[in-house]
C-alpha positions as CSV (number, residue, x, y, z in Angstrom):
1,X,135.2,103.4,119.7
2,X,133.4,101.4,117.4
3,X,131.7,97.8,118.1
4,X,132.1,94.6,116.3
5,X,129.0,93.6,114.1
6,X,128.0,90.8,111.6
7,X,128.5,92.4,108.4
8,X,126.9,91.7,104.8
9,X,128.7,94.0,102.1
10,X,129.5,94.5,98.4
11,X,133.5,93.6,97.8
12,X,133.8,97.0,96.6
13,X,133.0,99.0,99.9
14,X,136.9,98.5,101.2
15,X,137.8,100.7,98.2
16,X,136.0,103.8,98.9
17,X,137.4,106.6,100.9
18,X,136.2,110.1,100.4
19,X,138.0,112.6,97.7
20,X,136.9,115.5,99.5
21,X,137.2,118.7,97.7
22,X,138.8,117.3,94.8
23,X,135.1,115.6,94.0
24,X,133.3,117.0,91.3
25,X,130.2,116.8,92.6
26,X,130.4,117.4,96.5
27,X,127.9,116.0,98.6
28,X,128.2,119.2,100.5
29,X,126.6,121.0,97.8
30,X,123.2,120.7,96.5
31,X,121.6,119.1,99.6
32,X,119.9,119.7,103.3
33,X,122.8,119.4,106.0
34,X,121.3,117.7,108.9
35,X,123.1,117.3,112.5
36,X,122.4,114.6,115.0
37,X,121.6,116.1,118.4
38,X,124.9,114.4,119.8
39,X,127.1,116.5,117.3
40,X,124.9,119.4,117.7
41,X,125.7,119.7,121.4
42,X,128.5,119.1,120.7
43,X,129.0,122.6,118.3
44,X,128.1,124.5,121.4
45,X,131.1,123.3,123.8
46,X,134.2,123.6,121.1
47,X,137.0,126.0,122.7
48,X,138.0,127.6,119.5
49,X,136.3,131.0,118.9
50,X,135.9,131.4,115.3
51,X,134.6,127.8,115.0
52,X,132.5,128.6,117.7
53,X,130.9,131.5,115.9
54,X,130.6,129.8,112.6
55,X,128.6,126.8,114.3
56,X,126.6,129.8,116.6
57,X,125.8,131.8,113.0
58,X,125.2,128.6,110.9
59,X,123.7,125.7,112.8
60,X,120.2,125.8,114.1
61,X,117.2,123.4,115.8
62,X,115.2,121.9,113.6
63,X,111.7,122.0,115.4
64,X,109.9,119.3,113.0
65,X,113.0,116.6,113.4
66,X,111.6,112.8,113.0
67,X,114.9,111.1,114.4
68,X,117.3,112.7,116.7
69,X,120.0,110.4,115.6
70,X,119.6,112.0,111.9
71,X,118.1,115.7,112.1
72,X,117.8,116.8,115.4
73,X,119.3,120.6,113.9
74,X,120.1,122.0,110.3
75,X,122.7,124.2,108.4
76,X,121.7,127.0,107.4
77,X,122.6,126.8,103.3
78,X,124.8,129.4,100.9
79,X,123.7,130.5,97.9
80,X,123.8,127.7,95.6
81,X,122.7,125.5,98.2
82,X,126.4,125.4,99.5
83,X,127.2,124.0,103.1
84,X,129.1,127.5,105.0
85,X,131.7,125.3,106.4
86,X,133.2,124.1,103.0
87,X,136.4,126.3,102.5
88,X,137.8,128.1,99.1
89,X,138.5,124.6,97.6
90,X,135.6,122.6,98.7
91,X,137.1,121.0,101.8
92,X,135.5,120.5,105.2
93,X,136.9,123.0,107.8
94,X,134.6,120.9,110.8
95,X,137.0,118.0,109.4
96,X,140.0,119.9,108.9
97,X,139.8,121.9,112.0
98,X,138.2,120.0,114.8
99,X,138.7,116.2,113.2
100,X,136.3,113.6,112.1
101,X,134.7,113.1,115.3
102,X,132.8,116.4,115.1
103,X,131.4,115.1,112.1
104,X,127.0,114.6,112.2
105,X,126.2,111.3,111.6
106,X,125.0,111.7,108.1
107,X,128.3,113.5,107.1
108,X,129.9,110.6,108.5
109,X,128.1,108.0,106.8
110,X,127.2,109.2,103.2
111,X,127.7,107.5,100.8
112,X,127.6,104.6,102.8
113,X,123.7,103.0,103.4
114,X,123.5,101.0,106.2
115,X,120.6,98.4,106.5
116,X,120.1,96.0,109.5
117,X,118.3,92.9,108.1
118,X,117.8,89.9,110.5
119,X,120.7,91.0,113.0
120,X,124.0,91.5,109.7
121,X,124.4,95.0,109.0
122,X,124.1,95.6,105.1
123,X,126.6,98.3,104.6
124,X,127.0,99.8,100.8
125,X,127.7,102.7,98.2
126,X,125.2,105.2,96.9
127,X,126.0,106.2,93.4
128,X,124.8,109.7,93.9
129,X,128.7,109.8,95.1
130,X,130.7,110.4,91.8
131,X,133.8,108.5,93.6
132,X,131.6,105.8,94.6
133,X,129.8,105.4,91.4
134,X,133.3,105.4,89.6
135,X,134.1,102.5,92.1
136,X,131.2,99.9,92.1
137,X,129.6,101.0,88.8
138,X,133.3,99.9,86.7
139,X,133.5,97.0,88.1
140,X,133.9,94.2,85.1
141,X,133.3,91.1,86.3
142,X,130.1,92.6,88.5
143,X,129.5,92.7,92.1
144,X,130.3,90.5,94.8
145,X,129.2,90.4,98.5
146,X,130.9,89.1,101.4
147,X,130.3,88.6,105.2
148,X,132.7,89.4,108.2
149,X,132.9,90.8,111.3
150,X,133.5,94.6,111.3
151,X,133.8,97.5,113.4
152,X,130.6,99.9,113.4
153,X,131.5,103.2,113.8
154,X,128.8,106.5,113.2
155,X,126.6,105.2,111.0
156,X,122.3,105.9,110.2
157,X,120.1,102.8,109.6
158,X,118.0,103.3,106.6
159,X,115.9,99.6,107.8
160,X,115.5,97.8,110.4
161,X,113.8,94.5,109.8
162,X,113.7,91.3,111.1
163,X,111.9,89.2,108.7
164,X,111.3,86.4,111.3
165,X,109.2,88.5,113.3
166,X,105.5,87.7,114.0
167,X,104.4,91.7,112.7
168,X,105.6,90.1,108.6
169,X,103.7,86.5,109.5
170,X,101.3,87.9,106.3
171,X,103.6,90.3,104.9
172,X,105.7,89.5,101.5
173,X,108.6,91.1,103.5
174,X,109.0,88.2,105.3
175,X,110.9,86.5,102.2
176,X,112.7,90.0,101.4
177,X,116.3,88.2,101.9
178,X,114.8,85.6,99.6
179,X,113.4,87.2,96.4
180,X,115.8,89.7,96.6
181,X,118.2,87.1,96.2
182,X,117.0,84.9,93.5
183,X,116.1,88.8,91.4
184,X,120.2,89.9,91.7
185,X,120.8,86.1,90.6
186,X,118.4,87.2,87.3
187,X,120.2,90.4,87.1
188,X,123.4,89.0,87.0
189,X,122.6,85.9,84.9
190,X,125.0,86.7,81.7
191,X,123.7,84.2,80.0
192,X,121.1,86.3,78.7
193,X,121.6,90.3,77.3
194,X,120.1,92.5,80.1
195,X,117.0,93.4,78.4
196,X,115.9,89.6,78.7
197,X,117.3,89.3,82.4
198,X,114.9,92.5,83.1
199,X,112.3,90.3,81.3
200,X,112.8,87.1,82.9
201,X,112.8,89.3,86.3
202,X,109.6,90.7,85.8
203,X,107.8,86.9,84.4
204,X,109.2,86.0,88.4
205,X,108.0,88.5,90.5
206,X,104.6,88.5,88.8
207,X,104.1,84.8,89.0
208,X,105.3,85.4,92.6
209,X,102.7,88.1,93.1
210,X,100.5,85.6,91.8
211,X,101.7,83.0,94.4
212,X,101.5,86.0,97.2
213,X,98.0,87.3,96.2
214,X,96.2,83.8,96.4
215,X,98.2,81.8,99.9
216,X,101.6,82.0,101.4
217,X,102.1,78.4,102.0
218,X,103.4,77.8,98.1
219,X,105.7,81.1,98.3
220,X,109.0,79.1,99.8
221,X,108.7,76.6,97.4
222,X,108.0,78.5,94.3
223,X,111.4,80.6,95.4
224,X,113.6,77.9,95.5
225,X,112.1,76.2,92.4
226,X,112.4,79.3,90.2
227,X,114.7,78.6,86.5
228,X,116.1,81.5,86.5
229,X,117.6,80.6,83.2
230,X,113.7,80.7,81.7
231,X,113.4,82.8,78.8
232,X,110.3,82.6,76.5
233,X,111.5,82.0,72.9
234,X,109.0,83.8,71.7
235,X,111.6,86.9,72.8
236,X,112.2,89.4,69.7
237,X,112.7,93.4,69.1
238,X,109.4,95.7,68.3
239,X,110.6,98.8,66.7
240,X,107.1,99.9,67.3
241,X,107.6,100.6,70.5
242,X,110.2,103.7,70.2
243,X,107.2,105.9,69.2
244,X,106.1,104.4,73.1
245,X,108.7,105.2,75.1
246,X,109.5,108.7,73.7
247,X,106.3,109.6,74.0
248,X,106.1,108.4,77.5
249,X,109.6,109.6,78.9
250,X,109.0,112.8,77.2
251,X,105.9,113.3,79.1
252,X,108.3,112.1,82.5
253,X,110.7,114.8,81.8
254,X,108.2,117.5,81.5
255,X,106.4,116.1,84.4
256,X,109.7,117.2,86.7
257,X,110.0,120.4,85.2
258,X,113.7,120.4,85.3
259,X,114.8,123.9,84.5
260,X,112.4,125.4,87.2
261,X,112.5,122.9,89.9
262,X,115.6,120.9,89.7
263,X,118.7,122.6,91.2
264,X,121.6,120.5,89.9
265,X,122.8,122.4,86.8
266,X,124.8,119.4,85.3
267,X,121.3,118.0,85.5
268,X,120.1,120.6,83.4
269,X,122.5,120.5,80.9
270,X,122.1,116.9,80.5
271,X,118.5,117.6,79.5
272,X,119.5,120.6,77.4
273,X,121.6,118.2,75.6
274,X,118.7,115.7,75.7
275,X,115.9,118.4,74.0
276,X,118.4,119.4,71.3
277,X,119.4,115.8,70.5
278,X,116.1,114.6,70.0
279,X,115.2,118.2,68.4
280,X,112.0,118.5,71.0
281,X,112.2,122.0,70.9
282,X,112.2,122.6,66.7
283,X,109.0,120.0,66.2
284,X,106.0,118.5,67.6
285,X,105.8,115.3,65.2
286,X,106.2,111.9,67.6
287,X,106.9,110.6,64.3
288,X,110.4,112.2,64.0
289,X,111.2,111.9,67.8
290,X,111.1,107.7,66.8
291,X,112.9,108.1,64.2
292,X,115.8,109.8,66.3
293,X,115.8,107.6,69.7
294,X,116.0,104.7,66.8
295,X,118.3,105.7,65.3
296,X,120.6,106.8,68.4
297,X,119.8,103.5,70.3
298,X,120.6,101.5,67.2
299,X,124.1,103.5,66.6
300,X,124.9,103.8,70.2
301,X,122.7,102.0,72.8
302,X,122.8,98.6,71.6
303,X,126.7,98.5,70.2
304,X,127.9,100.5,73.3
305,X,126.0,97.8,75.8
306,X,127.6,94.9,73.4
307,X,131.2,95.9,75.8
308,X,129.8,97.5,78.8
309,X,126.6,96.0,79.8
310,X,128.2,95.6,83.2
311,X,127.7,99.5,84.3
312,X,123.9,98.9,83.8
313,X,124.3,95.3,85.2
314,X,126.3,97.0,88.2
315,X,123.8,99.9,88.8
316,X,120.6,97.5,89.0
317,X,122.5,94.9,90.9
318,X,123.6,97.7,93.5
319,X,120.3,99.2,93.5
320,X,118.2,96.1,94.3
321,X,120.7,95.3,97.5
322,X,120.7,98.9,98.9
323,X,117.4,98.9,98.6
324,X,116.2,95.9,100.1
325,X,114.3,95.3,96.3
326,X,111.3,94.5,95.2
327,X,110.3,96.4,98.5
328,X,112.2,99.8,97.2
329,X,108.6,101.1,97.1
330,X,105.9,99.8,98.6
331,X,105.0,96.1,99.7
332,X,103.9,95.3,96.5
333,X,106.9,92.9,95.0
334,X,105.7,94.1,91.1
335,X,105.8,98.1,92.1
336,X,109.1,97.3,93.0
337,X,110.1,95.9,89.7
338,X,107.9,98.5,87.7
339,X,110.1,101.2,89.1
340,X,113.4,100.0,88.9
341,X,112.6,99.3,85.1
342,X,111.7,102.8,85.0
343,X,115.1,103.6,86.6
344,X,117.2,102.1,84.3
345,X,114.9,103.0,80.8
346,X,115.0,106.3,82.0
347,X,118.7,106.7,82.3
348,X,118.6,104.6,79.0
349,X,116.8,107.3,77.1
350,X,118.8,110.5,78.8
351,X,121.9,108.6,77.4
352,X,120.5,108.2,73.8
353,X,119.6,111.4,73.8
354,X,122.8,113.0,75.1
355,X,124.6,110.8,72.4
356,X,122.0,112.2,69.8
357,X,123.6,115.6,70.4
358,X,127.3,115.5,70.9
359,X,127.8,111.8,69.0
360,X,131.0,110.6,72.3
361,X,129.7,107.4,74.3
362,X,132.1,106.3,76.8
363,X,132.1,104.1,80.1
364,X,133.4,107.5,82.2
365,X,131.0,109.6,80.6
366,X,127.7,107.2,81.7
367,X,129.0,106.7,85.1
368,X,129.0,110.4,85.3
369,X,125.6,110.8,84.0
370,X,124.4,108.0,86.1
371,X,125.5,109.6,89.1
372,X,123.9,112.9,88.7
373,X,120.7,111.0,87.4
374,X,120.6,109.1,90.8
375,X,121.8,112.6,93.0
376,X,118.7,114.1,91.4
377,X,116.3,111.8,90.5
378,X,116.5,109.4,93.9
379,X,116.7,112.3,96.2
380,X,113.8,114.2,94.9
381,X,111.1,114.7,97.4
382,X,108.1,113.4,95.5
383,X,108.8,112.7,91.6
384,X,109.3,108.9,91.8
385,X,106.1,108.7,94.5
386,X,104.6,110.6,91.7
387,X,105.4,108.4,88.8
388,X,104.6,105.1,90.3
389,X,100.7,107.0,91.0
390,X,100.7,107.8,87.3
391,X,102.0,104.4,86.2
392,X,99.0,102.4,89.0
393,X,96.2,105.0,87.6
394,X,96.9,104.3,84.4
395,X,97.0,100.5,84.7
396,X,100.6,100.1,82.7
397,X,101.9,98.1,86.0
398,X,101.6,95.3,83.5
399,X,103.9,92.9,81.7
400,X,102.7,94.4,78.6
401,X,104.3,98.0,79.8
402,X,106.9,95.6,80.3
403,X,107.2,94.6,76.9
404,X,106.7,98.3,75.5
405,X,110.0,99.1,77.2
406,X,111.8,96.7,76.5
407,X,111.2,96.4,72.8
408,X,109.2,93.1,73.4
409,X,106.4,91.2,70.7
């Protein structure tokens, strides 16, 4: 039985419920299995036989766990990195046979992320679920969050933080609940078109950074006082910077060696589609790439974002909540930013790209490719880690980077 909990959520959670083996992109498959050492012992005391041999064949202790609660054992993986207790049609025979109560805690829980910050549990979707990516990422009018009182049933915290405690007294996490509030404000601002909310995001957290670097006794105010309808007039489009960004994104995507270390295969063909759109494989001239990503993000980027700048809106917006944004990274409130503009212009490119080569755009088809861009790219051991080194060594965690990506004079 679950207990009752203060609850912070999206509006959207209520409408998820899992599609089992009807999804296209099954959790199940692709991934580690852990087991919580509750459901583990539990494996060992089921009456029935054959499921009794499937968990003795299958399930194992993981000696190097770092939480008992998460992966206390393991699954031993199929080929294909497929879970041995999905059946024929992708379905759960621990669910269908012994009910949901057998069910490990992260089985349970995914795609739901589960934060505890200042005693409200902040439940919501990961979009590297296709069902929930459909749900949250469609959403039209954007998303809204809610509080209640809910029941708490298996569930993993991802944080727990209590900003008003004395170990954040000099720590920039201590307004977490704060910027992160005023930056989804930014986000959602449709006032402006999204690459001059990214903009005016970025002129806030570094003039907070600022603020953060030199005392923490003006931080509160400069929070609260923040316009977050400022926007530098100055703003205007540098078609310069397309020879930039494909020469940096190209070096990003053969920095994670996709076709020998990535094991999603819709991954892959997504960057097959990518090479042949932008013709990477026929020349070498950074000249000719420019002219294509211009091309494609004039035809299709910019008119297709004209009606549906509320997926990208919805993504960033769901991002920066789950993630308890700008400190997605590191305690640094600009690293933060950096890579969640690298998120999104990342997926940005992929998109142009893929349009480059088969010429459809269509709300479905981005969710899709957003979702396997997150199943991938988030879940990835060490790229990100890796690209936020490059990006600090390099000195481009500027607002001149800034600029370069979003087509800024």
């Amino acid at each position: 039985m679950g207990t009752k909990v203060k609850m912070r959520s999206p509006l959207y959670l209520k409408e998820f419920k899992c599609i089992g083996g009807s999804c296209e992109d099954s959790c199940c498959i692709g991934w580690d299995v852990d087991i919580d050492k509750i459901t583990f012992k539990q494996y060992y005391k089921v009456q029935d036989k054959d499921m009794k041999k499937m968990f003795q064949r299958n399930v194992y202790n993981n000696n190097n766990y770092y939480d008992d609660e998460v992966d206390y054992g393991k699954v031993n993986l199929k080929a294909g990195k497929r879970c041995p207790f999905l059946d024929e049609e992708n379905y759960c025979v621990i669910y269908s046979k012994l009910g949901e109560e057998y069910l490990s805690n992260v089985c349970t829980s995914f795609p739901r992320i589960t934060n505890k910050i200042d005693g409200y549990y902040e439940m919501s979707l990961d979009v590297s679920c296709p069902e929930a990516a459909r749900i949250l990422l469609l959403k039209e009018d954007g998303i809204e969050f809610t509080e209640s009182e809910e029941t708490l049933d298996k569930h993993i915290l991802s944080s727990n933080i209590d900003t008003k405690s004395k170990e954040f007294n000099n720590s920039p996490i201590k307004y977490l609940k704060e910027i992160r509030d005023v930056s989804i404000k930014i986000i959602k601002n449709r006032k402006f078109d999204l690459n001059e909310r990214l903009f005016i995001l970025g002129n806030f957290l570094e003039q907070l950074q600022e603020e953060l670097d030199s005392n923490y006794k003006g931080v509160s105010e400069f929070i609260n006082e923040y316009n977050i309808n400022s926007m530098n007039d100055s703003y205007e489009k540098n078609t310069l910077n397309y020879t930039f960004q494909v020469s940096f994104f190209k070096k990003m995507i053969d920095d994670l060696n996709v076709f020998n270390e990535v094991d999603s295969t819709s991954f892959q063909e997504y960057t097959k589609e990518l090479v042949a759109g932008f013709n990477f494989d026929k020349t070498k001239d950074i000249n000719k790439y420019s002219e294509l990503y211009k091309k494609g993000f004039d035809c299709y980027f910019e008119k297709f974002t004209k009606d549906n700048s509320y997926i990208f809106e919805n993504y960033l917006v769901n991002f920066m909540y789950k993630n308890l944004f700008p400190f997605s990274e590191t305690e640094s409130v600009f690293d933060g930013y950096i890579m969640l503009l690298i998120r999104y212009s990342f997926i940005r490119f992929y998109l142009v790209g893929i349009f480059l080569f088969n010429k459809d755009a269509s709300p479905d088809n981005t969710v899709r490719f957003i979702q396997v861009f997150s199943k991938t790219i988030e879940h990835h051991k060490t790229y990100l880690v890796d690209i936020l080194n490059y990006i600090n060594e390099n000195q481009l965690n500027t607002m001149k980077f800034v600029q370069k990506v979003l087509f800024l004079k």
